[in-house]
C-alpha positions in Angstrom: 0.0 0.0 0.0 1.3 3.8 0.9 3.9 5.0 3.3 2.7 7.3 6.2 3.9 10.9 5.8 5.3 12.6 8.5 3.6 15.6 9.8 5.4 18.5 11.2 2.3 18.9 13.6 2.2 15.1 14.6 -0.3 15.5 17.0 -3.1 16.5 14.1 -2.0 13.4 12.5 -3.8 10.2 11.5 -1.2 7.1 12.4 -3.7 4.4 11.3 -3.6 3.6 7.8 -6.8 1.8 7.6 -8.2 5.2 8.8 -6.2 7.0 6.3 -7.5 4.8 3.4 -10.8 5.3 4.2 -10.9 9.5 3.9 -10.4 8.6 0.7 -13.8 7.6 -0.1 -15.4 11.2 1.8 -14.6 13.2 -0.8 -14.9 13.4 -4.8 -12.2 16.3 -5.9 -8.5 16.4 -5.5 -6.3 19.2 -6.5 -3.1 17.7 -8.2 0.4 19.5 -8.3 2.0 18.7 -11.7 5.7 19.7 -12.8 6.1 22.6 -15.2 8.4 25.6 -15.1 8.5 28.1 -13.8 6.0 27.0 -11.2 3.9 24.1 -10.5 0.5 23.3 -12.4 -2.2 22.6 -10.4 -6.0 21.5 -11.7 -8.7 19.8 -9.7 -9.7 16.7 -11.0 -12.9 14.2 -10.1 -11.5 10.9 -8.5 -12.5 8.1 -7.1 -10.1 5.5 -4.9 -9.7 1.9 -6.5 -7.5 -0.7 -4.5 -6.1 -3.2 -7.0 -3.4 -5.8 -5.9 -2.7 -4.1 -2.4 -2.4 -0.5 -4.1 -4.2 2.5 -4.0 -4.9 4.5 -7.4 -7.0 7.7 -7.0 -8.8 7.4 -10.8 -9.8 10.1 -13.1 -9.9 11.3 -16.4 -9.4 14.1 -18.8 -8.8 14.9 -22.6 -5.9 13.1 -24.4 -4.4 16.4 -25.4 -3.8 19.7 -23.9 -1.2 20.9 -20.4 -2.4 18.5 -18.2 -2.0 15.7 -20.2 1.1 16.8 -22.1 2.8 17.6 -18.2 1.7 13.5 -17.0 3.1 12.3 -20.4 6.9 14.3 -19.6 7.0 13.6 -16.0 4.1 11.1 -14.4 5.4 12.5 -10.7 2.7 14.7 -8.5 1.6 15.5 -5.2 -2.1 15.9 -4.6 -4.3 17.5 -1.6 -8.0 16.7 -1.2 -9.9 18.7 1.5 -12.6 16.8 3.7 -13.6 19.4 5.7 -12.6 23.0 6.6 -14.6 25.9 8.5 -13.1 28.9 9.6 -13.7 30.1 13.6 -12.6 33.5 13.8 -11.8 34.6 17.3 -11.7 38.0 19.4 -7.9 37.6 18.8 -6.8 37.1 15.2 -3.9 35.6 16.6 -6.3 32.4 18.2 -8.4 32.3 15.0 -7.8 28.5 13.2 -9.3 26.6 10.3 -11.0 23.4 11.9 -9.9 21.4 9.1 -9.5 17.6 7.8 -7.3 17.1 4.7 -5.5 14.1 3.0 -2.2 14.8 1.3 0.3 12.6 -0.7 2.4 11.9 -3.5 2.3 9.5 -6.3 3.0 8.5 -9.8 0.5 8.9 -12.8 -0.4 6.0 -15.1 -2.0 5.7 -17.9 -4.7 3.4 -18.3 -6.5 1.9 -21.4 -8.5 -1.0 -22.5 -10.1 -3.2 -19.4 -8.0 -1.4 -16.8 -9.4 1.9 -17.8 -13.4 0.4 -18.1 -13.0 -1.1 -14.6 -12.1 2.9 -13.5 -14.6 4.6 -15.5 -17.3 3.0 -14.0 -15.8 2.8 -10.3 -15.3 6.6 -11.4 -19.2 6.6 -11.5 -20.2 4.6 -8.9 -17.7 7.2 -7.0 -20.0 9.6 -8.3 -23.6 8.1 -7.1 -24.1 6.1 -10.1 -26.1 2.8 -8.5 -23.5 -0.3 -8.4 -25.9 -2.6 -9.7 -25.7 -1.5 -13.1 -22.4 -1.5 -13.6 -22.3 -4.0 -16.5 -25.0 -1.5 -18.0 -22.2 1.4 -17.0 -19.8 -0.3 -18.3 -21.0 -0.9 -22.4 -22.8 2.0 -22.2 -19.3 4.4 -21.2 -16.4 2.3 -23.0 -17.3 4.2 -26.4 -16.6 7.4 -25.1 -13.4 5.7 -23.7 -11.7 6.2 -27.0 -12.0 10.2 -26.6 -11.0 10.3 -22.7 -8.2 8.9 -21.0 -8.4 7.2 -18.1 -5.8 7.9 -15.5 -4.4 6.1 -12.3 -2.5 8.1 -9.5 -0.7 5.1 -7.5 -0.5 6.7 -3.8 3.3 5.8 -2.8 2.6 8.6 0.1 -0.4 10.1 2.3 -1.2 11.4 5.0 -4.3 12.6 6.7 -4.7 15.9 9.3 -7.2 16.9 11.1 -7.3 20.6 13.5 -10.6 19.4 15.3 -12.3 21.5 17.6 -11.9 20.8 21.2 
């Protein structure tokens, strides 16, 4: 599966992995950091988690041309945040003011998925999405046409963590 990362803050840290893995499934949108120069790309992206063969892949998709998809083709590296939950409480004292907050963050490589690999994450994509599991063999023939003008892609989580600020 992932590695931990190790917070700076442990103490808002998640140490259980099973709990980390399951944040996963709270939220819908990640914002990916891609390499390009001079500064980093980043673009929100719909995902859904998929554990295949004791790995995580956050799933998505996007057009098979354009910056996104020409950055993943030159270097398949990124980092990636997705926000659970975050609500401001400002205080008499800016200074005591926080963001109650639960986040997951990580790093991971980008692959590029086609054929039955890239069915299986279109529809786990919609089911993700509220689309109702028991039609995903309809799902399935019904989206792989539209496969051949989207590409599917696979983050593989090597690194994540999860942080919460809670309120007390």
């Amino acid at each position: 599966m992932f590695e931990l990362v190790a917070m700076r803050r442990a103490q808002r840290a998640c140490t259980d992995p099973e709990q980390v893995l399951a944040a996963f499934s709270e939220a819908t949108e990640m914002t990916l950091a891609l390499k390009d120069e001079p500064y980093p790309y980043a673009v929100t992206v719909n995902y859904a988690p998929l554990v295949q063969a004791g790995e995580l892949y956050l799933v998505f998709h996007g057009a098979k041309a354009g910056r996104k998809f020409e950055l993943m083709q030159r270097d398949p590296h990124c980092a990636f945040t997705i926000t659970l939950r975050s609500q401001i409480a400002l205080l008499e004292l800016p200074q005591k003011s926080t963001n109650f907050f639960r986040s997951l963050s990580g790093e991971g490589m980008i692959e590029f998925w086609d054929g039955a690999a890239a069915q299986e994450a279109i529809v786990q994509l919609m089911v993700h999405h509220g689309s109702d599991p028991a039609t995903s063999a309809e799902l399935k023939e019904r989206l792989t046409p539209h496969l051949k003008a989207t590409q599917m892609f696979a983050l593989k989580v090597e690194r994540a963590g999860l942080k919460a600020n809670e309120p007390h």
